[in-house]
C-alpha positions as CSV (number, residue, x, y, z in Angstrom):
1,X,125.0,82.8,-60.6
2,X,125.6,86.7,-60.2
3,X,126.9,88.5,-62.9
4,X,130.1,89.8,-63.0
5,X,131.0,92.6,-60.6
6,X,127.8,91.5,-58.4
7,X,129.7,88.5,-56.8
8,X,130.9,88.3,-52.7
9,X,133.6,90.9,-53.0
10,X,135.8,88.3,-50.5
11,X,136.2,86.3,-54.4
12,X,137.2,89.1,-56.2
13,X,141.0,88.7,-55.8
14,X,141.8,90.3,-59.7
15,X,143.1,93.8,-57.6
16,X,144.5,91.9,-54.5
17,X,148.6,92.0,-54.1
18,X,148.1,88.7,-52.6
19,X,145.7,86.9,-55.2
20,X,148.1,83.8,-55.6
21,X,147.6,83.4,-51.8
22,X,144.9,85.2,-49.9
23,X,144.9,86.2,-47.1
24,X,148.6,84.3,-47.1
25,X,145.9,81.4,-45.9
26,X,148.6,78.8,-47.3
27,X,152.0,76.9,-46.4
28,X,154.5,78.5,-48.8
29,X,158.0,78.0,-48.2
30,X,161.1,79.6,-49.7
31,X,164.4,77.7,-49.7
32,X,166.7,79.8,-47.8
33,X,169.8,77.1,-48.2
34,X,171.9,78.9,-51.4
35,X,171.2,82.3,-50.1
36,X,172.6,81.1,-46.2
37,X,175.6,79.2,-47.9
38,X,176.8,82.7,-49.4
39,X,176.0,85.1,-46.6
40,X,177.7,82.8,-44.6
41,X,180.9,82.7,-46.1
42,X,180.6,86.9,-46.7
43,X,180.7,87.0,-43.2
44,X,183.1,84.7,-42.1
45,X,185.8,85.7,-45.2
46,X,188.8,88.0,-43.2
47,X,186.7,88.7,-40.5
48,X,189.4,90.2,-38.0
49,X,189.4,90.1,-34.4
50,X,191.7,91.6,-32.4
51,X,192.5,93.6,-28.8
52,X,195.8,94.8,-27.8
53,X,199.0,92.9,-28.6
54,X,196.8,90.0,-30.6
55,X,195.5,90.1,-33.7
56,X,193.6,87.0,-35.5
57,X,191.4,86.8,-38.1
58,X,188.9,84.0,-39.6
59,X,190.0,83.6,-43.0
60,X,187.3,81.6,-44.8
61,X,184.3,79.2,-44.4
62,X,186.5,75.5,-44.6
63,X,182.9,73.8,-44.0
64,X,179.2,74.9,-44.7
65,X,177.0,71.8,-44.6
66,X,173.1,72.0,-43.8
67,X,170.2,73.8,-45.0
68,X,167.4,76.8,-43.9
69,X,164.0,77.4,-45.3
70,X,161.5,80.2,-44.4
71,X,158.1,79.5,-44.5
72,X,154.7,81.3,-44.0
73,X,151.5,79.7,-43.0
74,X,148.4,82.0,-42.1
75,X,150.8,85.6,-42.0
76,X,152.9,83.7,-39.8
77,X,156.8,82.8,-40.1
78,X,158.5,80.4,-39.1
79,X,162.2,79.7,-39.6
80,X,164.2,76.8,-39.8
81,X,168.5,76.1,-40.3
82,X,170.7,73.5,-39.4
83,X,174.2,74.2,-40.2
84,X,177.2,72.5,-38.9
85,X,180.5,74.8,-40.1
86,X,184.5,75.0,-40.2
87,X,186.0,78.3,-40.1
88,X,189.5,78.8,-41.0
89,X,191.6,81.2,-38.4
90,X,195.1,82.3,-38.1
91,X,197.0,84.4,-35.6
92,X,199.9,86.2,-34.7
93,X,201.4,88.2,-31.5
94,X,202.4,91.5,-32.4
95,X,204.8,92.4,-30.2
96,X,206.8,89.0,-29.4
97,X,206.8,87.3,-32.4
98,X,205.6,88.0,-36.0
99,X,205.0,84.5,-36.2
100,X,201.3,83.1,-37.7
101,X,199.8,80.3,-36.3
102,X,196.3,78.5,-37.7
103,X,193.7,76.5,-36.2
104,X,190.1,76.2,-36.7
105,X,186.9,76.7,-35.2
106,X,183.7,73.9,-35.5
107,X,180.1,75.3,-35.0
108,X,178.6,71.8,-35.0
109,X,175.1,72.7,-34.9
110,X,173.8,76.3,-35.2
111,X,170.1,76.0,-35.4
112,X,166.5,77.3,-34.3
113,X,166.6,75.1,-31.9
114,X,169.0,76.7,-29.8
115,X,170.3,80.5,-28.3
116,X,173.1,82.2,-29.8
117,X,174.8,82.0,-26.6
118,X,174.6,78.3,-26.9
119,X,176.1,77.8,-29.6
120,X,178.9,75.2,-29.2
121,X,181.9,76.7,-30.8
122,X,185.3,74.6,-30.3
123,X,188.5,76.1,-30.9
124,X,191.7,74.1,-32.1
125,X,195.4,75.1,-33.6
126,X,197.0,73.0,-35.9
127,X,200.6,73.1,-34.1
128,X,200.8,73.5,-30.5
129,X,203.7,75.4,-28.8
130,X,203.3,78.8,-25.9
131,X,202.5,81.1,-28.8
132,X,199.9,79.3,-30.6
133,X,198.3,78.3,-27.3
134,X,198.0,81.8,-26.2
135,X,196.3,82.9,-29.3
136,X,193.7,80.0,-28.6
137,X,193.0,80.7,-25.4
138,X,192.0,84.2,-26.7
139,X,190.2,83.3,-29.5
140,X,188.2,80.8,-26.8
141,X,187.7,83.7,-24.7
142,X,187.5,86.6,-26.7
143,X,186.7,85.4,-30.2
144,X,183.3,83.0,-29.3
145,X,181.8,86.1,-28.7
146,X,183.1,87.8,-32.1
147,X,182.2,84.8,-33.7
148,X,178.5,84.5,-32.2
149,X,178.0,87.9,-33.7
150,X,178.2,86.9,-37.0
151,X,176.4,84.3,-36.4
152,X,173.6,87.0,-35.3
153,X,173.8,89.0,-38.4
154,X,172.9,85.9,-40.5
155,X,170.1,84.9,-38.5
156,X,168.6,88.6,-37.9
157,X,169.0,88.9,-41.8
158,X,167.2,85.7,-42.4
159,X,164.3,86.9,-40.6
160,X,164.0,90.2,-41.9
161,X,166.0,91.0,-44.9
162,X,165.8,87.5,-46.9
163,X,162.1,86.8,-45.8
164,X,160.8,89.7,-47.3
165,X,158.0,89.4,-50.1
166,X,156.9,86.2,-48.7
167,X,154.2,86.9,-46.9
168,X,151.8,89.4,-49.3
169,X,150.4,92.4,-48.9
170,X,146.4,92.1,-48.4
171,X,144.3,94.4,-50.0
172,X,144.6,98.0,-48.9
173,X,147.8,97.2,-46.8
174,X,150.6,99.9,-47.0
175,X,154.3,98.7,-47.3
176,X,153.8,95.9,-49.5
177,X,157.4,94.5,-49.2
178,X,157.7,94.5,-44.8
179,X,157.3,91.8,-42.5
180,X,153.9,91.5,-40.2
181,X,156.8,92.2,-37.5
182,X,153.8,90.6,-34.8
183,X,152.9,87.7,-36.5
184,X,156.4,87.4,-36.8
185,X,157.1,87.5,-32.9
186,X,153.5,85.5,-32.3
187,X,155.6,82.7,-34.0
188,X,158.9,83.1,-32.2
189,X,157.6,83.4,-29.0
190,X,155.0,80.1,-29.7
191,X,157.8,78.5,-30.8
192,X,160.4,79.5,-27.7
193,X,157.5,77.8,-25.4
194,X,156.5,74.8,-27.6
195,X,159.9,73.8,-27.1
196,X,160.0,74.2,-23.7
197,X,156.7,71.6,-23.5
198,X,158.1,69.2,-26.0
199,X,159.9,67.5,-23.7
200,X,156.6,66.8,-21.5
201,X,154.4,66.5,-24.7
202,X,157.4,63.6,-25.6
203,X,157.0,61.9,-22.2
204,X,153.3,61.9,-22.4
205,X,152.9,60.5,-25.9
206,X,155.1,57.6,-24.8
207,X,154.3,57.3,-20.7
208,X,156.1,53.7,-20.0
209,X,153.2,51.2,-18.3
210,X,154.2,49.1,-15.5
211,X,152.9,46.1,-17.4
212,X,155.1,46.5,-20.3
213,X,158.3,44.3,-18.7
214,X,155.7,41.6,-18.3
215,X,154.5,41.3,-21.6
216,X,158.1,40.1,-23.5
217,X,157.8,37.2,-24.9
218,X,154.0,36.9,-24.5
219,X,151.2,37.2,-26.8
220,X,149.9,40.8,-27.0
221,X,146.5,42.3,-26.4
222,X,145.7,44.8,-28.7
223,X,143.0,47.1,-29.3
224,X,142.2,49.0,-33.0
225,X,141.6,52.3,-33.0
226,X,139.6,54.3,-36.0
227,X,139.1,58.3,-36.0
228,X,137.8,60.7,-38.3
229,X,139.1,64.5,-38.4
230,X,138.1,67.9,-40.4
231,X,140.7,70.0,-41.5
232,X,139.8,73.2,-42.9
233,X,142.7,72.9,-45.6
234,X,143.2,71.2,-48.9
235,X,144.1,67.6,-49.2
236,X,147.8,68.2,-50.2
237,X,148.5,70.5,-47.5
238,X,147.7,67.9,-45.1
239,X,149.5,65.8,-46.9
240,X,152.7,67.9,-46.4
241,X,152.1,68.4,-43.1
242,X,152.0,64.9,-41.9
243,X,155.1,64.1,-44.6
244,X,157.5,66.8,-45.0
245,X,160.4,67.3,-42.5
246,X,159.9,70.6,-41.1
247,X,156.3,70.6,-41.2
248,X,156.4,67.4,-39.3
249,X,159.4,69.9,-36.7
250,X,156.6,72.5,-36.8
251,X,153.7,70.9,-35.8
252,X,155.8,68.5,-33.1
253,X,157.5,71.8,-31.9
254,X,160.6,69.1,-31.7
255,X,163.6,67.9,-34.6
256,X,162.2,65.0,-36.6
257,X,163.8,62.6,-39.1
258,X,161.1,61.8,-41.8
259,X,161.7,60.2,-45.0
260,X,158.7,60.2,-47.1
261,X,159.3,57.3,-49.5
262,X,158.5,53.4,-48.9
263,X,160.4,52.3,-46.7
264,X,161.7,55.6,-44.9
265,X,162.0,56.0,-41.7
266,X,160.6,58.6,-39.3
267,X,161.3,59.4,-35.8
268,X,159.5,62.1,-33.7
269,X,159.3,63.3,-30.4
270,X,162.9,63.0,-28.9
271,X,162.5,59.3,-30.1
272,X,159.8,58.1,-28.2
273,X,157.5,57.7,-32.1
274,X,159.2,55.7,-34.6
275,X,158.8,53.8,-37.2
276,X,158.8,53.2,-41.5
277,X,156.3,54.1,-44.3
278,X,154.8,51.3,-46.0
279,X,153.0,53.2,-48.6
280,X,152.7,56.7,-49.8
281,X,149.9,58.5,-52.7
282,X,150.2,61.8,-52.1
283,X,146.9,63.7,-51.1
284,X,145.5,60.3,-50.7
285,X,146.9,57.6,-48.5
286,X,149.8,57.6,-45.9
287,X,150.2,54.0,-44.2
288,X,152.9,53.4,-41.7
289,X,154.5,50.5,-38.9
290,X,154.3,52.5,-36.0
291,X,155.2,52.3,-32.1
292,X,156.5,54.1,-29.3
293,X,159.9,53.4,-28.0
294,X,158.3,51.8,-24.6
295,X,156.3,48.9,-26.5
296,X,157.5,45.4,-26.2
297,X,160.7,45.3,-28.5
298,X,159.7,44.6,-31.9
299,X,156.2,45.2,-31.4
300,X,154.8,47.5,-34.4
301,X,151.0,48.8,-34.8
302,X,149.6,49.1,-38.3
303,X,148.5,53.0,-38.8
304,X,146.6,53.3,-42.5
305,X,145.7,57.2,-42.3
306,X,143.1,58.2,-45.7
307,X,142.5,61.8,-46.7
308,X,139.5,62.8,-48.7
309,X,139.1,66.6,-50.0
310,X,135.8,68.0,-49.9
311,X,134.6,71.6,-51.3
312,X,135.8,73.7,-48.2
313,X,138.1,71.3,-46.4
314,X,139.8,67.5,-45.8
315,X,138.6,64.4,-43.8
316,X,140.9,62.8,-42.4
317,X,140.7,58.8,-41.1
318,X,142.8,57.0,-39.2
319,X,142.6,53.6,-38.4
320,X,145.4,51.9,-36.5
321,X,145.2,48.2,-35.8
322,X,147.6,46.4,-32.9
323,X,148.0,49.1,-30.5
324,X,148.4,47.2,-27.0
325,X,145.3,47.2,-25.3
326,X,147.0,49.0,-21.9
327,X,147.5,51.9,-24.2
328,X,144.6,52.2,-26.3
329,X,142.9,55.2,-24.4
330,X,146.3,56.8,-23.8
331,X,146.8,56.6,-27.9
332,X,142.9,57.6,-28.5
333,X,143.8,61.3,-26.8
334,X,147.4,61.7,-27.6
335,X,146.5,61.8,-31.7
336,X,143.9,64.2,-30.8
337,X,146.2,66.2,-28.6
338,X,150.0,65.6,-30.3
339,X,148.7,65.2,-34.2
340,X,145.7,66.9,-35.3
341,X,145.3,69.7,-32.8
342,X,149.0,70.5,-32.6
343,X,148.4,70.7,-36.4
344,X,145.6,72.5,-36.9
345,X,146.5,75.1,-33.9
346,X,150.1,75.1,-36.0
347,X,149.3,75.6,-39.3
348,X,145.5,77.2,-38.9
349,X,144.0,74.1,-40.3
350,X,141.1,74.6,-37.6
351,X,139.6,77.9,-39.2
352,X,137.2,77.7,-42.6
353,X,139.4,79.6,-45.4
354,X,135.9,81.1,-46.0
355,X,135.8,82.9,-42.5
356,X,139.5,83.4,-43.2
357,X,138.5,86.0,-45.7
């Protein structure tokens, strides 16, 4: 053993900014949800818009439901919200009538998933009559693209004001407290094409077989299928990954429902992988009913998936038992290509921490 101060100087972490996370190697995440909630209502509380004879103004946030998290992995960022909001407007006409009229505008799903310009944004007044249809039709053509700007600030201030301090300064970096601005648009732009393939990724996990009509009401013939993976991470962070809701978005580069108690559900892939957990020990064991959405209705495959933590990383076995024998090769590449590479090219479970360092 050397002494001390005559060990590899990649385990001296005592003077590094980043000890609690070298080299941000990682998955940290910070909840981003109360922070969002308040901005958004800053933003949206008598925020005026007006042009010549109109003036209207948003008055107040009538509905903030969702959530956002920001989360590093490797000196990468990657940013998730879902909100769906009601904002409260009113309205007058300046030179007709000093009248007010209120409606409201719905944002029923502002997320990562889509461009501020599509952003759904509908428009309604409580009491119609010429005046208050007027002001609609001006807040519908004018005030979208008012509101859509807001909606910028938030996001641009999620991604570089509230993010900062998550991902650490190494040793010997200047600026302690900024963003790594390219792995920051590394992960944006990844992301911007991963969705663009999840659609095809989607249609090639789940590729309907001719045969599949045929075999309703007939007995099955099914294959089992057993793998055995390295990941170059800890135990629990594979565990997260294959659990946790936006890990699970991140790694599928698509929106997934997963509810990581007995008896949750999950759904990936636009739909075409569904399914329940049977049983759940973290770090340890993750067994699941599992089909795609083209297998004969009601048909489930058995997936028992066992992780075992080594010194420098995690084995991972699969073993999946009732998988109709038409679709066993399909399924044999399809883990490899939708599951553990997506994951590992995802969340740099591929790489040794040690040459990390």
């Amino acid at each position: 053993m050397a002494k001390w101060g005559e060990g590899d100087p990649r385990w001296i972490v005592e003077e590094r900014p980043d000890a609690t996370n070298v080299n941000n190697w990682h998955w940290t995440e910070k909840n981003a949800t109360p922070w969002s909630k308040d901005r958004l209502h800053q933003l949206f509380k008598d925020f005026k818009i007006d042009q010549s004879d109109i003036e209207c103004v948003v008055e107040a946030v009538d509905k903030c439901q969702g959530e956002a998290t920001v989360n590093n992995r490797k000196g990468k960022l990657i940013y998730f919200y879902e909100w769906e909001l009601v904002l409260k407007w009113s309205g007058q006409l300046l030179k007709n009538s000093k009248l007010s009229h209120k409606g409201k505008l719905t944002i029923p799903n502002l997320s990562e998933e889509n461009d501020l310009e599509d952003v759904e944004i509908t428009v309604t007044i409580d009491e119609s009559n010429d005046e208050s249809e007027t002001l609609k039709q001006f807040m519908y053509n004018v005030g979208r693209d008012s509101i859509r700007k807001q909606l910028g600030v938030y996001i641009k201030e999620l991604k570089e004001e509230y993010s900062k301090n998550l991902i650490l300064p190494k040793k010997g970096d200047e600026g302690g407290n900024s963003i790594n601005n390219a792995s920051l648009n590394d992960a944006n732009n990844a992301r911007n094409a991963a969705q663009k393939a999840a659609a095809a990724a989607a249609a090639a996990v789940a590729t309907p077989k001719a045969s599949d009509s045929s075999k309703v009401g007939c007995k099955l013939d099914v294959r089992t299928l057993s793998m055995t993976e390295e990941f170059h991470c800890n135990a629990n962070d594979l565990y997260n990954a294959l659990t946790k809701p936006d890990m699970v978005s991140a790694f599928t580069r698509a929106p997934a429902k997963v509810d990581p108690v007995r008896g949750g559900e999950f759904v990936l892939y636009g739909g075409n992988v569904l399914g329940k957990f049977e049983e759940l020990i973290p770090e340890k064991k993750i067994q699941q009913s599992w089909r795609l959405k083209n297998w004969s209705s009601g048909h489930f495959s058995n997936v028992l998936i066992e992780l075992e933590e080594t010194s420098n990383s995690t084995m991972m076995t699969l073993k999946q038992t009732g998988i109709p024998a038409s679709e066993y090769d399909a399924m044999k590449t399809n883990w490899h290509r939708y599951y553990w590479h997506s994951i590992k090219q995802t969340f740099g479970f591929g790489t040794s921490i040690a040459d990390s360092l």
